[in-house]
C-alpha positions as CSV (number, residue, x, y, z in Angstrom):
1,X,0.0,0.0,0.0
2,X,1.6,3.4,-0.9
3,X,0.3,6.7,0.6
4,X,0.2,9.4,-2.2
5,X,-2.0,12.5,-1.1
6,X,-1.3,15.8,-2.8
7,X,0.0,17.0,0.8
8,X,2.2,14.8,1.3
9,X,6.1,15.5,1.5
10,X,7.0,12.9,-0.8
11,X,5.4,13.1,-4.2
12,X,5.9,10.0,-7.2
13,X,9.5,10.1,-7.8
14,X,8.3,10.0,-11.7
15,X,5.3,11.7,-13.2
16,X,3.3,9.7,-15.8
17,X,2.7,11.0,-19.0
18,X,-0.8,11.4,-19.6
19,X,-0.4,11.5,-23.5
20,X,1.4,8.9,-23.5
21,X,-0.6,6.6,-21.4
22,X,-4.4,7.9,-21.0
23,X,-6.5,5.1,-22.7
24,X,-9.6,7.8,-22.6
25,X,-11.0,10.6,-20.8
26,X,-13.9,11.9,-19.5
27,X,-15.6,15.2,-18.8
28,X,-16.7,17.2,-15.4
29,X,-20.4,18.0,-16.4
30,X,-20.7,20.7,-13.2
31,X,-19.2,23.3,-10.9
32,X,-16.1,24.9,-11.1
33,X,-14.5,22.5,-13.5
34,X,-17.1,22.3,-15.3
35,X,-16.1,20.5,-18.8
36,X,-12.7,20.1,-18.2
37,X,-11.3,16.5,-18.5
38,X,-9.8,13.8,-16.4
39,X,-7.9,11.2,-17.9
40,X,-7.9,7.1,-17.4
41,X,-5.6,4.1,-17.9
42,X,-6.7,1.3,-20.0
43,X,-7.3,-1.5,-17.1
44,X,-9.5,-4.0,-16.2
45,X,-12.7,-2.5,-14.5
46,X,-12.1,0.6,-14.9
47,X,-15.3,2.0,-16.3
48,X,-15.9,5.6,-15.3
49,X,-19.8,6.5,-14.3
50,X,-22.0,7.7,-17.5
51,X,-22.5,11.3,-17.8
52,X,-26.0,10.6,-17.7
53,X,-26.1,8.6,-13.8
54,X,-23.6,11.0,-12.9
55,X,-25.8,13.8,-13.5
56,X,-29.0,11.6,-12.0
57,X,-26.3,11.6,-8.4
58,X,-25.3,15.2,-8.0
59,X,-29.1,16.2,-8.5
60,X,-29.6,13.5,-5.4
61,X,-26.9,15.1,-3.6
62,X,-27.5,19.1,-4.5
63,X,-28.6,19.8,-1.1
64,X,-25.7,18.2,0.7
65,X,-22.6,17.8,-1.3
66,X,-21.6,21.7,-0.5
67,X,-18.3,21.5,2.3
68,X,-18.9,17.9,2.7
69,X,-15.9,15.0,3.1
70,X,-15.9,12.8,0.8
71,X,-14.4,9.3,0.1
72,X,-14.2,7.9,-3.4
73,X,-13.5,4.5,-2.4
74,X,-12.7,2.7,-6.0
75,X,-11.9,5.8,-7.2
76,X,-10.7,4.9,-11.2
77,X,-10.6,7.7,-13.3
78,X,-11.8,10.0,-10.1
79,X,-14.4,11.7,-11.9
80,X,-17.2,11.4,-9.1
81,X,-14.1,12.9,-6.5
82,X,-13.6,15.4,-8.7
83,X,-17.0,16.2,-10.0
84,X,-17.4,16.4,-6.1
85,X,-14.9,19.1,-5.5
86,X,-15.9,20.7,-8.6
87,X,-19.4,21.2,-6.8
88,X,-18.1,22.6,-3.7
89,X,-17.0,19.8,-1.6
90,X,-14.7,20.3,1.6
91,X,-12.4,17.7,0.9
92,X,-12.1,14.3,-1.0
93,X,-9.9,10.9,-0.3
94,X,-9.4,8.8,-3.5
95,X,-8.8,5.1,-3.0
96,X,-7.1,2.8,-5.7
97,X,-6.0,-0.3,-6.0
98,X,-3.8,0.3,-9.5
99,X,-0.4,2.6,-9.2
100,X,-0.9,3.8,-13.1
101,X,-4.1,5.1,-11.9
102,X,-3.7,6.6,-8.6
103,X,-0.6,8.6,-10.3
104,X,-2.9,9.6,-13.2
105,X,-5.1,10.8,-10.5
106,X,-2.4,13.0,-8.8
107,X,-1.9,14.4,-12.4
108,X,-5.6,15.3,-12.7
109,X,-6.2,17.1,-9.5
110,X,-2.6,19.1,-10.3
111,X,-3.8,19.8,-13.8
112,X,-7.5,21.1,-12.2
113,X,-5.7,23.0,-9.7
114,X,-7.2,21.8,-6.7
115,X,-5.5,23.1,-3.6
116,X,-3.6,20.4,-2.3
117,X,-5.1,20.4,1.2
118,X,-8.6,19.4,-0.4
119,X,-7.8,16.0,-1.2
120,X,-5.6,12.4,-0.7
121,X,-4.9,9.9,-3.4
122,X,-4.3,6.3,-1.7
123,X,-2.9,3.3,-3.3
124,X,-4.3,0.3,-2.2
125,X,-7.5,-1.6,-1.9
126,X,-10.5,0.6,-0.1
127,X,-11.5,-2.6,1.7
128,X,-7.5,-3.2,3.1
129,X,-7.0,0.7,3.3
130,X,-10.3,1.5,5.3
131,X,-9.5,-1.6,7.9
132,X,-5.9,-0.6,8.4
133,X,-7.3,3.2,9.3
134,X,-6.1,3.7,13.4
135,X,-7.0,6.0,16.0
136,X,-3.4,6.8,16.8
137,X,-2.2,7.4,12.8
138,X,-5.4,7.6,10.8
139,X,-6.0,8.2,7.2
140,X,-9.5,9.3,8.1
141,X,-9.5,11.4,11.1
142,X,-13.5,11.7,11.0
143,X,-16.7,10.3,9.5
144,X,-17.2,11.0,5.7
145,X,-20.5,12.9,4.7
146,X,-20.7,11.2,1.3
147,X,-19.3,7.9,-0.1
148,X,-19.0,6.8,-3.7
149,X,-18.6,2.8,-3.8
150,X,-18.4,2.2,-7.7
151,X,-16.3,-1.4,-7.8
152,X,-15.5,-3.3,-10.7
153,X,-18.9,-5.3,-10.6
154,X,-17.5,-8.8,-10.6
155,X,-15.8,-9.0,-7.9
156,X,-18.6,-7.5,-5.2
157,X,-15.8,-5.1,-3.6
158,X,-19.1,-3.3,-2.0
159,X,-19.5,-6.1,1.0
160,X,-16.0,-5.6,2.6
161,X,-15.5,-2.0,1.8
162,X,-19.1,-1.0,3.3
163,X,-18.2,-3.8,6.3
164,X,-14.8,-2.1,6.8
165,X,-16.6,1.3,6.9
166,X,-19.1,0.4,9.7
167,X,-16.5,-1.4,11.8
168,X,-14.2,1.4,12.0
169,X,-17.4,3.9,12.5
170,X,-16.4,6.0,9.6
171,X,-20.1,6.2,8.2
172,X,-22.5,7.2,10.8
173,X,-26.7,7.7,10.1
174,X,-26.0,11.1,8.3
175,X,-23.6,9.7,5.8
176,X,-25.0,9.3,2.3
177,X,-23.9,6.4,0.3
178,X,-24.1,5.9,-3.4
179,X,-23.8,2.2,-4.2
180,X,-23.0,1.1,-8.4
181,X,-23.7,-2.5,-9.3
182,X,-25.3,-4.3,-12.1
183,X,-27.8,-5.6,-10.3
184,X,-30.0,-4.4,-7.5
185,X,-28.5,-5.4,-4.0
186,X,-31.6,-5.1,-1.9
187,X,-31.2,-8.6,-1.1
188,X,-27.8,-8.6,0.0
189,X,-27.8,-5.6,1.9
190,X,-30.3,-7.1,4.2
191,X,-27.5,-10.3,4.4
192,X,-24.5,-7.9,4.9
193,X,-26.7,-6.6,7.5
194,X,-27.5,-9.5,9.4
195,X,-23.7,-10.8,9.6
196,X,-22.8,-7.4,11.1
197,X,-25.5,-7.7,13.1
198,X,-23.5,-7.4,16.4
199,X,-21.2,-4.5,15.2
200,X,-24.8,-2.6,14.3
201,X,-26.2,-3.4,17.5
202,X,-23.3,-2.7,19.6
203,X,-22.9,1.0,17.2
204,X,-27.4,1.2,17.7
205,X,-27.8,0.9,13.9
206,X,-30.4,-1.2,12.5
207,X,-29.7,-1.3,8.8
208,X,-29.6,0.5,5.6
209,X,-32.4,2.6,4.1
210,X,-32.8,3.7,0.3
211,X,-33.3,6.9,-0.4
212,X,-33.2,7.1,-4.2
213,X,-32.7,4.9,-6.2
214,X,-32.3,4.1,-10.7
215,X,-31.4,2.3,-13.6
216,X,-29.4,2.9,-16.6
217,X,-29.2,0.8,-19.1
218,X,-28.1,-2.3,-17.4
219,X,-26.4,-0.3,-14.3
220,X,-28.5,0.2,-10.5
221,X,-27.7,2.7,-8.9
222,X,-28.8,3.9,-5.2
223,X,-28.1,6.4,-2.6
224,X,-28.8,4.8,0.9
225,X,-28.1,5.6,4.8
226,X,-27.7,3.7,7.8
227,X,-30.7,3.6,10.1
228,X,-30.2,3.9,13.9
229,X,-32.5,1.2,16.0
């Protein structure tokens, strides 16, 4: 795992060129960076959210997204971290697995110009990143407001990364979380819930609720909360 935030005193040792290895791009469709474009590595479930969903989310999230902290947990080409920020976000922490991709991502928020105290870029899994996250030297210091979980579909990435998030308390009942999948997961959100069932109880949460929720094309997509017993 390899820390990479934009504040960080150590930077990678050498840059990547975008021209040279962006497989595609794709466009911020709001705020202050409104149609400029991040760019993406060609890998293996990397898929960045259609403009169309993206727009459906930040109309979900209008009336919350301003100064809020927010994690990008597979974060890809970044563009729902950025399209975040670009909306007035406080601060964002990008999680991903691939080092191409989290140094294209360090590249993008230097070519937006984002101040480098509004966001990290971590290299790693979300699910072994989140778990490793300590009290004494924590990566996340508080709750987030708002959490993008957009995994490659396959591999179900959403059941440790939203178990690693309630263990170590960093979603409480005010945090808003979008969840990506082909498929609905109404089913196994009531499973994930009952094999945390002791964690929720002991933290007086009694599940997840939907709040919105769509479909595009073959992708479901929902924003949901944790609900206090």
């Amino acid at each position: 795992m390899k820390k990479t935030p934009a504040s960080s005193k150590t930077q990678p040792k050498k840059a990547i060129n975008p021209k040279q290895t962006a497989a595609g791009n794709v466009r911020i469709i709001g705020g202050q960076f409104k149609r400029r474009n991040v760019n993406f590595i060609d890998a293996d479930g990397l898929r960045p959210t259609p403009d169309r969903l993206r727009e459906t989310l930040f109309n979900w999230l209008l009336a919350d997204i301003h100064s809020a902290r927010v994690l990008d947990s597979c974060a890809g080409s970044g563009v729902l971290g950025f399209e975040a920020l670009s909306r007035g976000a406080a601060h964002c922490s990008f999680i991903e697995a691939n080092l191409a991709q989290s140094q294209m991502l360090l590249q993008s928020a230097e070519q937006l110009h984002i101040d480098v105290g509004s966001y990290q870029i971590l290299h790693g899994t979300a699910q072994q990143i989140l778990s490793q996250n300590q009290q004494s030297q924590p990566f996340f210091p508080q709750p987030f407001d708002i959490v993008f979980i957009d995994p490659p579909y396959a591999e179900e990435l959403w059941q440790p990364i939203l178990t690693a998030l309630i263990t170590k308390e960093l979603i409480t009942v005010e945090t808003l979380i979008y969840l990506e999948a082909d498929k609905d997961l109404s089913g196994q959100l009531d499973e994930l819930v009952l094999s945390l069932s002791d964690t929720l109880t002991a933290q007086r949460l009694s599940g997840f609720e939907c709040i919105k929720n769509t479909k595009v094309g073959q992708v479901v997509a929902g924003l949901y909360r944790l609900v206090s017993s």
